[in-house]
N, C-alpha and C positions, 0 to 999 in steps of 0.2 A: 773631292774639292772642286768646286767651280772656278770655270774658267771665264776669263774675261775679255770678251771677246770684241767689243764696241759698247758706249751709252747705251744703246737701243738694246744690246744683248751682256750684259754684266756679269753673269753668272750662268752661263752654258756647262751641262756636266755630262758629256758623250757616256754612252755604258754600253754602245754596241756599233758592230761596225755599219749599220744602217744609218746611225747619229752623225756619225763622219759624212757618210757621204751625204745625208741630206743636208748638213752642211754647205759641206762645197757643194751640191747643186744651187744653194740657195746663193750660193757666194756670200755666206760668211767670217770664210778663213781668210785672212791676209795677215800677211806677216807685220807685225807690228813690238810698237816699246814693249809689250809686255806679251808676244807672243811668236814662237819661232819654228817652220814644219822642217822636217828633213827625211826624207825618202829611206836613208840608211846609215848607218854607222859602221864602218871597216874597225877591225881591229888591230890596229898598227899604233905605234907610241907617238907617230903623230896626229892622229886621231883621235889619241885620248887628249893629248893637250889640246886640239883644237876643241874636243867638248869638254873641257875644265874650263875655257877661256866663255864656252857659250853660257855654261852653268854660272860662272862668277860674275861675269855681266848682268844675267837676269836677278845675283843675288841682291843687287840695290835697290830695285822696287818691286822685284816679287815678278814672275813671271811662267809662262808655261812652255817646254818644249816638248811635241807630236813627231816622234818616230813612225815612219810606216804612210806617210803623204808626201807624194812626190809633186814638180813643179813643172810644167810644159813654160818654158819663160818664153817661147815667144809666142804664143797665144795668154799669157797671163793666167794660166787658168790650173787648180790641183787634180789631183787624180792618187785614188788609194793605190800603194805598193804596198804589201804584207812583208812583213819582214818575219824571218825566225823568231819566236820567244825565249826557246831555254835561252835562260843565263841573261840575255839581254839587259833586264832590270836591273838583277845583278851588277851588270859591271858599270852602268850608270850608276850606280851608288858610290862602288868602288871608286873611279874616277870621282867622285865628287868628295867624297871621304879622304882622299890622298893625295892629288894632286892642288887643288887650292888651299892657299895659305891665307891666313885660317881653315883647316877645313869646313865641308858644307855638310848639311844636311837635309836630302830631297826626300819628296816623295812619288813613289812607282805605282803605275795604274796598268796591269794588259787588260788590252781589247783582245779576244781572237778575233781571227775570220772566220764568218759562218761560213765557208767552204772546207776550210782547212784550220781546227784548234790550235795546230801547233804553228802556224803561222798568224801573226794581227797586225797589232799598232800597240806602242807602249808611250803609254801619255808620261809624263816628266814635270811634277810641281815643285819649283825652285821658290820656297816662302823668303820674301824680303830679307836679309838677315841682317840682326843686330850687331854683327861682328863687323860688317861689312866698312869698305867696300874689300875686295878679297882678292891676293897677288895668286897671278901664274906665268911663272919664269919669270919672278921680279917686275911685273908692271901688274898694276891697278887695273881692271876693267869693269866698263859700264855700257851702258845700252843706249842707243839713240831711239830715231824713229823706228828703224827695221832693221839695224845693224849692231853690231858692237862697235867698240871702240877703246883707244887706251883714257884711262882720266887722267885731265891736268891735273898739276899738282895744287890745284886751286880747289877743282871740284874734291877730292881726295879730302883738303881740311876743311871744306864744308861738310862730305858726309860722318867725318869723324865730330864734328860738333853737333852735329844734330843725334846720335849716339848720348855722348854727353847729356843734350837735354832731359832724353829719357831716361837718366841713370839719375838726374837730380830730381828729375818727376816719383821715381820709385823710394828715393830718401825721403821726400817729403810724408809722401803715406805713412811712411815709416813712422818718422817720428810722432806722425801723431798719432798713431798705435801705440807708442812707449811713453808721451803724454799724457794717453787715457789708461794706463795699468790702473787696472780695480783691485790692484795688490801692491799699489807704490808703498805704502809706509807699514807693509805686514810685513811679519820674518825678517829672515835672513839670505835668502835662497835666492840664487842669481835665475832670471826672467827671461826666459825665450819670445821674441816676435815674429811672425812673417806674414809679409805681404803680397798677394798677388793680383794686378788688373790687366785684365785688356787693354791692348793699346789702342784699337780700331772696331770697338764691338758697339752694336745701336744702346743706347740707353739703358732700354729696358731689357737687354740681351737674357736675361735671367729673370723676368718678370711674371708668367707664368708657371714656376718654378716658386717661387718665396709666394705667390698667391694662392696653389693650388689650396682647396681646405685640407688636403691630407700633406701638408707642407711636413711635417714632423717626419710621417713613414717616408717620406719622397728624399729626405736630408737625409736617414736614418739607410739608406740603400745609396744612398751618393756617397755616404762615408764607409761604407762595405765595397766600394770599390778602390779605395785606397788600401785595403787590407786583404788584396787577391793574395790567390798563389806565387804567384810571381813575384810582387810585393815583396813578399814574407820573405820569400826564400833567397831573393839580392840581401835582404836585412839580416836577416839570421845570423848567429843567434842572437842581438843587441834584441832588446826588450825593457822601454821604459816605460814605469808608472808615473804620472796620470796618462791613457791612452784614450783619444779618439773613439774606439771600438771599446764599448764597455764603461768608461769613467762620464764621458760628456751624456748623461742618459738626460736632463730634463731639455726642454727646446722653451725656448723663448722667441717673442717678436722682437726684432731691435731696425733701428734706426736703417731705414731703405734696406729692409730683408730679414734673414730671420737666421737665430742662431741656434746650434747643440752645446750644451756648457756642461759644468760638473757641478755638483748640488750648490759648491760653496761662490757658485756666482750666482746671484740671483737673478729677479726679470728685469731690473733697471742697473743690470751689470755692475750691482753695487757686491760687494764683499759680505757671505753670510755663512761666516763659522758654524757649523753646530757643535765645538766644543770637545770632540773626538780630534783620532789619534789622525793624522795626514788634514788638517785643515787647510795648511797653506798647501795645498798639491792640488793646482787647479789647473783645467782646461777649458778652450773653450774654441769653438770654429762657427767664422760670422759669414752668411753667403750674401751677398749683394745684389738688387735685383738688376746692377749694371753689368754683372760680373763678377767682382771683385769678389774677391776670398783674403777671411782676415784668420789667422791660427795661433793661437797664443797656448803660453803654459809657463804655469810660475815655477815649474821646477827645474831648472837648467843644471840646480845645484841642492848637496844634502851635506848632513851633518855626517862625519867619521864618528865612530866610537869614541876619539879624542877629542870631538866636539869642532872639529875644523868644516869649515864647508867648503867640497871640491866638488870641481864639474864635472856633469857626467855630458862626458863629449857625445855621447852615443844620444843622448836627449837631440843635438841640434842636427845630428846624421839620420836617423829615423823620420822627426818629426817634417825634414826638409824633404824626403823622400816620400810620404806618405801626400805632403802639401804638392807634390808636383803630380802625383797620381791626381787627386783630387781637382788639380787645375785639366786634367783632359778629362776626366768625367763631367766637370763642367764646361768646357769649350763642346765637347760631345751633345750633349744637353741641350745648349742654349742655339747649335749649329755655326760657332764660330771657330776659324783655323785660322787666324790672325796671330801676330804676334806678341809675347805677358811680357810686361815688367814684373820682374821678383826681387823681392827682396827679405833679406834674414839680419835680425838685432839680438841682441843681447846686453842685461846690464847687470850690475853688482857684479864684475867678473875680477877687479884691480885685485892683485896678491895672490888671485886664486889659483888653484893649480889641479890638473885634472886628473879625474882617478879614471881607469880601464881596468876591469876583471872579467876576460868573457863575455856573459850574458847578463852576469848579474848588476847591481847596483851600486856593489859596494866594495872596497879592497883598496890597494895601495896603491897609486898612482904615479907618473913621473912627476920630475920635482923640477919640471919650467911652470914660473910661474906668472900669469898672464900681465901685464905691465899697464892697463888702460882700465878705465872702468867699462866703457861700453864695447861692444862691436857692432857693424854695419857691414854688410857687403851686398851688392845688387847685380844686376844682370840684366836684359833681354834675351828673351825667347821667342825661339820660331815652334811651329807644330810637329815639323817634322825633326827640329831636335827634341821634344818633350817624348815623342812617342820612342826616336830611336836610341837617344842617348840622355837618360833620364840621370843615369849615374856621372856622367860629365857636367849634366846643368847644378848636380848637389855640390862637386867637387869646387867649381867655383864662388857658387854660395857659401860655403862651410868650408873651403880649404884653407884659409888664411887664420883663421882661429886655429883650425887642429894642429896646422906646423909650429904656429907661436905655442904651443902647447906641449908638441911634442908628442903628438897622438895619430896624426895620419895614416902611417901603417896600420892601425887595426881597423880600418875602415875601406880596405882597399877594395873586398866583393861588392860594398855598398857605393863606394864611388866610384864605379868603375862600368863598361858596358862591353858586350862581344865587341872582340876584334876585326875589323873588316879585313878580307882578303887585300895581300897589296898588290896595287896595279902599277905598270909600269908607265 
């Protein structure tokens, strides 16, 4: 991830420790809002809170901390110290996982040193975070020019309002994703939505990508990355039809980018039955050449043998999980680590009530029954939550449905992610 080091230098990305120092020869490095060097890190419990307080500060506009450069302060000037690796990153994680409330989620870069491997410098990317601003030991912190600092209770319900903004920015896509259902007045079957954009990406972040002329095989390999090993095996056994992988086989162009759909949506995303058994069971994923990822599927819900239609919860637990892989194959892609608004809907859900069997589709469900017709729930996302805790960003997406359902428990591998070691 690049770092941002001044105007004139925006995106610097050290990979070795010659990077470092012809840095500091050049006198690049100064400490600054969104960058902090420190020579070394003790392991003592006051030095981890003192680095949860440095991590939380930089979590309100994004910021980088360089382990392994020390500071001469009365000549102003850096100089590399190598510090030990094992474990190092590790417990920077640690600390950022446990001690800020909310926890954080960084990411860990070593340098070695060309003299000595097991000695370097460990870069530390603290992504802006949506949750912010974020307590340690009960006070808020934020960042000045070169310092931290505690926030007044001013700045505090400023940053939680701009939060806000981009939680109504993410409803708004929404709804007009469930405005445009090319399946509003077909069946009976309750309608999955979700929506993902960048909040900080150029324009055409994805424009090379929806133009290439082999745009189909290029979609058709973006979507087999939502269906790794890993994937599968957080999901397992939950497996719903229509999938992504296999049902969205024809590709269309659509509006600023180009889509994978299932037969029964056509090229002007209109509704086109052929008259066979699953017509209304459609999919369809729209890439944007801003960014933006749009995932739809009209099956959220099926018919019981008694003719009842229940939800198959396991539809909005996969489909959200597979949509957040998808969003770092595209962030990957496009070259952006910025942070997504996500967001997940659902409609025709009032009286309904969900069924859980396993793997399968079909069987007898608990008997809460849903009390609303639609759902919405959104979120912001950082990179280094998508990558590290994919199953925490679904949990908030989709948790609020599965409790009022009464289904949570069987989704616990899937919403869930390793547990970090605890630090003290």
């Amino acid at each position: 991830m690049p770092i941002y080091l001044s105007p004139e230098v925006p995106g610097w990305s050290p990979r070795a420790e010659a990077d470092l120092q012809s840095a500091i020869d050049g006198g690049l490095l100064e400490e600054s809002h969104r960058l902090d060097l420190k020579q070394a890190l003790h392991a003592t419990k006051g030095d981890n809170k003192e680095l949860a307080r440095d991590i939380a500060s930089f979590a309100v506009d994004g910021g980088t901390l360089i382990i392994g450069i020390g500071e001469d302060k009365e000549n102003r000037t850096f100089f590399l110290a190598p510090q030990p690796l094992k474990g190092l990153g590790e417990r920077v994680e640690q600390v950022a996982r446990s001690l800020p409330d909310p926890p954080l989620a960084v990411v860990t870069t070593d340098i070695p040193s060309a003299s000595d491997e097991e000695h370097g410098y460990l870069v530390v990317h603290i992504p802006a975070s949506p949750a912010g601003p974020h307590m340690v030991d009960g006070r808020y912190h934020g960042r000045g020019d070169k310092t931290k600092h505690v926030l007044s209770d001013a700045d505090v319900v400023r940053l939680h309002e701009r939060r806000c903004s981009a939680d109504q920015d993410a409803l708004d896509l929404l709804q007009q994703q469930i405005e445009a259902d090319p399946l509003a007045g077909v069946g009976e079957q309750s309608h999955l939505f979700l929506v993902a954009q960048p909040l900080a990406a150029r324009r055409d972040m994805l424009l090379k990508f929806t133009s290439d002329p082999q745009w189909g095989q290029r979609l058709n390999e973006l979507i087999a990355q939502a269906h790794t090993r890993t994937v599968n095996e957080a999901l397992h056994p939950h497996q719903v039809a229509p999938a992504l992988s296999g049902d969205a086989s024809n590709g269309h162009r659509r509006t600023r980018g180009v889509a994978k759909a299932s037969p029964n949506i056509g090229p002007g995303r209109e509704y086109t039955p052929s008259g066979g058994w699953g017509d209304e069971n459609a999919i369809e994923l729209h890439i944007r050449e801003d960014g933006g990822l749009r995932l739809y599927s009209s099956r959220l819900s099926d018919a019981t043998k008694e003719s009842e239609q229940q939800i198959i919860a396991a539809a909005a637990v996969v489909k959200t999980r597979r949509l957040l892989a998808l969003i770092e194959a595209a962030a990957k892609e496009g070259g952006y680590f910025g942070n997504w608004a996500v967001a997940v809907g659902a409609t025709r859900l009032k009286g309904r009530r969900a069924h859980v069997s396993g793997g399968s589709d079909f069987g007898f469900g608990p008997t809460a029954r849903y009390d609303e017709d639609t759902y919405t729930e959104t979120t912001t996302i950082t990179w280094a939550e998508l990558t590290a805790t994919p199953g925490a960003i679904a949990l908030r997406l989709t948790g609020p449905l599965l409790r009022a359902l009464g289904v949570e428990q069987h989704f616990q591998k899937a919403l869930s992610d390793p547990a970090p070691d605890q630090t003290e």
